[in-house]
C-alpha positions in Angstrom: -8.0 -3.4 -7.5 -6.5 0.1 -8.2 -3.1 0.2 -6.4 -2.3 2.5 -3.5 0.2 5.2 -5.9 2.0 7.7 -4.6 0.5 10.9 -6.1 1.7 13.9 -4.4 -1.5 15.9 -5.5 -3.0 16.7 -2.1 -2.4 19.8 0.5 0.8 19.9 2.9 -1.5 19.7 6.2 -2.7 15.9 4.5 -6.0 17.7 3.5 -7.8 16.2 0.1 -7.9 17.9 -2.6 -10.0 17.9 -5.6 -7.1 16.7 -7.7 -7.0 13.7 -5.3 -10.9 13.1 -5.3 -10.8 13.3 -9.1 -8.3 10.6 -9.9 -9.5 8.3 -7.5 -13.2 8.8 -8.9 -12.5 8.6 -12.0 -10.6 4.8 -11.4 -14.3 4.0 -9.9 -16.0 5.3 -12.8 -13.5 2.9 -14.7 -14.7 -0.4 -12.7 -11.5 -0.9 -10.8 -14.0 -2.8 -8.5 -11.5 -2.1 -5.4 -10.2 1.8 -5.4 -7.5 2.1 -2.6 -6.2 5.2 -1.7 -2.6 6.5 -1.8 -0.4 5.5 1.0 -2.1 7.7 4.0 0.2 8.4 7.1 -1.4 7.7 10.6 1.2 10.1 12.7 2.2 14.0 11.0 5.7 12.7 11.7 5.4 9.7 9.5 4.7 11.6 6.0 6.4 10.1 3.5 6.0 12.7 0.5 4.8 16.4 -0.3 1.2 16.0 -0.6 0.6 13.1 0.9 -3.2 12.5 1.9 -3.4 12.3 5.7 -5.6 10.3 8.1 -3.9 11.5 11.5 -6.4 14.0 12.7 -10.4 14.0 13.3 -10.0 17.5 10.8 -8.9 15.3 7.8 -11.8 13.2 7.9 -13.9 15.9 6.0 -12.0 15.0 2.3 -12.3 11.4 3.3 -16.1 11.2 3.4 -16.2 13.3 0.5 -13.8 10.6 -1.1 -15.5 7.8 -0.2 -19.3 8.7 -0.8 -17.6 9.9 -4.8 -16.1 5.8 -4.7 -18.9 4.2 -3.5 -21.5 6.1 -5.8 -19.9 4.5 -9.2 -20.0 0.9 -7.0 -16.4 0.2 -5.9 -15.1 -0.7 -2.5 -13.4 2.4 -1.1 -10.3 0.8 0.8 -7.5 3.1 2.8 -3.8 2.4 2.8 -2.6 3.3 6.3 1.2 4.3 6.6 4.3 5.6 8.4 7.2 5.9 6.2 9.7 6.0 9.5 12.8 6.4 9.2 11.9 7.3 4.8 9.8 10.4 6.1 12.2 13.0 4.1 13.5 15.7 7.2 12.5 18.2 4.6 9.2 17.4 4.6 8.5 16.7 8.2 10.2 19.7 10.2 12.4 16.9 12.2 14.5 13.8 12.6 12.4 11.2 11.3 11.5 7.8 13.3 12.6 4.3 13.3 13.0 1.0 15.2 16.8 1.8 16.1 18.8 4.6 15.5 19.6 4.9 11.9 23.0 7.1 11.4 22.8 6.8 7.6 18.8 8.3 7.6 19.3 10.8 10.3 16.8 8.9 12.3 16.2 8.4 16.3 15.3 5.1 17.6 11.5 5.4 18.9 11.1 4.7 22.9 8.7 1.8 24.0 6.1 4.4 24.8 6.1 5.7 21.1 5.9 2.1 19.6 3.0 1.7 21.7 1.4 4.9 20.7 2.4 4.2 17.1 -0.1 1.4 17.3 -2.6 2.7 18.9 -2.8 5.4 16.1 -2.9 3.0 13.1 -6.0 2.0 15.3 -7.2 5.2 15.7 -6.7 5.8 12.2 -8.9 2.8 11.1 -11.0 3.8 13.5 -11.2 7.2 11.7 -11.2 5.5 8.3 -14.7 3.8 9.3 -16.3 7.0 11.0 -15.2 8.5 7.1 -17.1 6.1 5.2 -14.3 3.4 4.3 -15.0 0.1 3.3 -11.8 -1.3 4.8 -8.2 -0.5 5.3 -5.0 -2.0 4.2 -1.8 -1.8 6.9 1.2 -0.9 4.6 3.8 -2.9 5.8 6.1 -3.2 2.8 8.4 -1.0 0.8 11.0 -0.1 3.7 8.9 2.0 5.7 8.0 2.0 9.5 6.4 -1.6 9.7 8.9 -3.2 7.4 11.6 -1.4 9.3 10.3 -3.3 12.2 10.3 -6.3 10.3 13.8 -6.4 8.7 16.7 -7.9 10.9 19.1 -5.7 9.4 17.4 -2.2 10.5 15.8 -3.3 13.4 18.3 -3.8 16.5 15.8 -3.1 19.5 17.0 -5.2 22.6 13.2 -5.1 23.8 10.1 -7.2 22.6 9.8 -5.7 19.1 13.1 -6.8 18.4 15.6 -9.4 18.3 13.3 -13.1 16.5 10.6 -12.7 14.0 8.3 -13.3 16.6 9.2 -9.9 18.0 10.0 -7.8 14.8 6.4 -8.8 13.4 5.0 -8.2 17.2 4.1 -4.7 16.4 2.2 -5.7 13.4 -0.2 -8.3 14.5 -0.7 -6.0 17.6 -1.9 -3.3 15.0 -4.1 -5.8 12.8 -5.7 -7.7 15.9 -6.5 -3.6 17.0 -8.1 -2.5 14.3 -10.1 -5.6 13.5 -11.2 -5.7 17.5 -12.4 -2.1 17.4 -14.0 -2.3 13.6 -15.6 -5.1 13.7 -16.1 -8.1 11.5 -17.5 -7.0 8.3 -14.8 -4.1 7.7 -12.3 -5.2 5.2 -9.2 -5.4 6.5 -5.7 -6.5 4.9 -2.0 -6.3 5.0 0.2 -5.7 2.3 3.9 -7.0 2.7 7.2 -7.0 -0.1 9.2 -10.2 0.1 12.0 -8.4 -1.2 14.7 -5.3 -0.8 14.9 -3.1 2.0 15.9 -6.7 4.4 13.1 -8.5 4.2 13.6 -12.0 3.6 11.4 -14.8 1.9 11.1 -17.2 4.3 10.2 -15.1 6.9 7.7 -12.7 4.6 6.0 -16.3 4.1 6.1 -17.1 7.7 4.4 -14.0 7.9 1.7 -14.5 5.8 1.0 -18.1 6.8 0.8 -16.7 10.4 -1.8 -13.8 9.5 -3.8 -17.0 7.3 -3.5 -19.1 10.2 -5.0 -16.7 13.1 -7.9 -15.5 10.1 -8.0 -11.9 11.8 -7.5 -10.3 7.8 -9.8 -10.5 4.6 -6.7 -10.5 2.2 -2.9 -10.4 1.5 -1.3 -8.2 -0.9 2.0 -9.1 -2.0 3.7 -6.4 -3.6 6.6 -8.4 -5.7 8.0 -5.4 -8.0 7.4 -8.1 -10.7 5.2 -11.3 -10.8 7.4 -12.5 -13.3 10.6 -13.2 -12.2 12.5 -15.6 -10.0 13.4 -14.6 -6.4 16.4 -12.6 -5.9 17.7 -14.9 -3.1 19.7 -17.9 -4.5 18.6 -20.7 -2.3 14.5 -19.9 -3.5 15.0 -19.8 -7.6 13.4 -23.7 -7.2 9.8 -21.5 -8.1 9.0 -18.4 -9.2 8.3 -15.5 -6.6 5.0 -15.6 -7.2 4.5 -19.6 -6.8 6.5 -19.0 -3.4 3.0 -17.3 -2.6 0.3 -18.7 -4.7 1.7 -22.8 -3.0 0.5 -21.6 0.2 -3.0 -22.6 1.5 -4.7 -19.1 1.6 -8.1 -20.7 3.1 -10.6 -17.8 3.6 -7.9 -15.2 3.4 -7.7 -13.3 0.0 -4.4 -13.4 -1.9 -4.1 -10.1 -4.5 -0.3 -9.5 -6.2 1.4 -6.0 -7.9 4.0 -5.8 -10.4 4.1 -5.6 -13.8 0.7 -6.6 -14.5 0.3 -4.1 -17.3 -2.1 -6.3 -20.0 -5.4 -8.0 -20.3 -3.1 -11.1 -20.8 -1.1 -10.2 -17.9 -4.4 -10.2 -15.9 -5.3 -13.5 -17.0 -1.9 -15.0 -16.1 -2.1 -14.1 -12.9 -5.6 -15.1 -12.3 -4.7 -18.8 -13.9 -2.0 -18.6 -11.6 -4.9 -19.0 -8.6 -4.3 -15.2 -7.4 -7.6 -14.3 -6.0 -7.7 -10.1 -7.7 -5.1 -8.3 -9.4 -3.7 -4.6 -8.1 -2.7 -2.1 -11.1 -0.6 0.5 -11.1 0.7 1.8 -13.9 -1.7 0.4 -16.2 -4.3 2.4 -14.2 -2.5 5.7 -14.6 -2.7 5.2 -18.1 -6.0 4.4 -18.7 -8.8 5.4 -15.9 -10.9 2.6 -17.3 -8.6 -0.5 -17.6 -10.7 -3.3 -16.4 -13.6 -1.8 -18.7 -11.2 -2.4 -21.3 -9.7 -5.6 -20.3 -13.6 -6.8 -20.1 -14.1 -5.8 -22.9 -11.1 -7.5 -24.6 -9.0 -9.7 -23.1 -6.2 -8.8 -25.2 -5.9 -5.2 -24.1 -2.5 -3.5 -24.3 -2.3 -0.1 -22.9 -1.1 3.3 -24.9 3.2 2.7 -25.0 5.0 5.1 -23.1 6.0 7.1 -22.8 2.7 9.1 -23.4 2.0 13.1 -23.3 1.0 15.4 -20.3 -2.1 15.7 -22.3 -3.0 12.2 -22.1 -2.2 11.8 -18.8 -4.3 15.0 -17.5 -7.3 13.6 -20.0 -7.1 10.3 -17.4 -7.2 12.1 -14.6 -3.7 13.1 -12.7 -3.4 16.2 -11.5 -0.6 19.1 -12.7 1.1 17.3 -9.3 0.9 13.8 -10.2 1.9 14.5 -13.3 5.2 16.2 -12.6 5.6 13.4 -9.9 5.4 10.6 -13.1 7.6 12.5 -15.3 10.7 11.7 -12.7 9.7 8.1 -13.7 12.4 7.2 -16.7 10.6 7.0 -20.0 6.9 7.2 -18.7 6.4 10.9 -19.7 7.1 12.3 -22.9 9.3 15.6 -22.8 
């Protein structure tokens, strides 16, 4: 699966461009056999980044159906990440105090009122709802990386006094509510999945894993992406360094819900690692930046390693980015060559 990457390469109103359309494509063309879409904000308020690709607005749905029929024609899934970045939505970008469980002194943010959590659900609905009517094979509900749904999740951001705060039971409240939505109104055969981070930005393990036992319990989702920063490493928290962070995940009985991992799966060995490990599909990122074709190439030889960074504009314009995305990468330390 081709991970949902922040690209910056579309318009400011959340239009599609062409520089958009082409990278994405272009992963298709590569057999990434799932192409997900970058992170694609449900409300105008809950943009997380200059060019962000929107999904808020019947206008918008235009670029999707030209994105999707491009996915679909080279034989991938065409899968789109909904998001609100919250209380992350930069004040620059979005004209206003950004949005978040509880007031937030230190982001500038206002807490949202009952009213707007419920109509923050309803359009992540409406959204998927939109995503379907556009030609989408599925969605995935981002609910890691600090923004609005993790932000509801964490203990230590999220101080409501109503029922989306206070136990897990109630900080997680407003994501089932979203999931069990969008799967009632889509329908059975529309892909749907969840991706959570166990770590940073106050999530805990235990309860990310109480989490994701619930969502395999109630079988509402297809899969579970668990977006660890690094499958290799031990968890930060003390108290779980008996396994690896990824064992934490792969021990649990998934039964018919898929299990798909991200970080710093960068080589055909890497891929097969994971996929020993009993991980059901792997999600590239970076590795998929730098080669449009990776699985191709990790088919073709299991020992693939990809060109070492950092590379040239040149090679990374040859793949695919955009003038955007590229500028967007160089800000990542050593990945662009100056």
């Amino acid at each position: 699966m081709l991970a949902p990457l922040t690209n910056q390469q579309s318009f400011e109103d959340g239009q599609l461009s062409d520089d958009e359309l082409h990278w994405l494509t272009m992963r298709a063309k590569g057999q990434f056999g799932l192409v997900m879409t970058c992170a694609s904000h449900v409300q105008a308020i809950g943009k997380g980044f200059p060019g962000q690709l929107g999904i808020f607005s019947d206008e918008l749905m235009e670029g999707h159906r030209r994105l999707t029929a491009s996915i679909k024609e080279h034989g991938s899934l065409a899968v789109i990440q909904l998001h609100h970045a919250g209380m992350r939505s930069p004040k620059e970008v979005i004209g206003e105090a950004p949005v978040c469980p509880s007031d937030s002194e230190k982001h500038g943010a206002r807490a949202l009122s009952l009213e707007e959590v419920h109509q923050l659900r309803d359009n992540f609905i409406s959204a998927a709802i939109r995503s379907q009517k556009s030609g989408y094979d599925g969605v995935e509900v981002h609910g890691a990386h600090g923004y609005i749904l993790t932000q509801f999740l964490s203990k230590s951001i999220n101080k409501r006094a109503d029922e989306y705060g206070g136990p897990l039971e109630n900080r997680a409240r407003l994501l089932f509510e979203i999931v069990n939505g969008i799967r009632d109104a889509c329908g059975k055969k529309f892909l749907l999945g969840v991706r959570l981070s166990p770590e940073r930005f106050g999530m805990e393990l235990s309860e990310i894993k109480e989490v994701f036992e619930r969502f395999i319990q109630e079988g509402k989702i297809d899969f579970l992406d668990a977006s660890l920063w690094d499958c290799f490493k031990m968890p930060e928290e003390e108290h779980h360094q008996d396994k690896s962070l990824l064992e934490h995940f792969t021990s649990l009985d998934f039964k018919n819900v898929k299990l798909t991992v991200a970080g710093q799966i960068k080589t055909g060995a890497d891929v097969q690692k994971i996929l020993d490990s009993g991980v059901d599909f792997v999600t590239i990122g970076r590795s998929a930046i730098l080669h449009h074709d990776f699985p191709k190439k990790v088919m073709d030889n299991p020992k693939f390693t990809p060109i070492p960074n950092p590379v040239s504009r040149e090679h990374l314009l040859k793949e695919g980015l955009g003038e955007a995305f590229v500028n967007y990468m160089s800000g990542w330390p050593g990945f662009v060559a100056n």
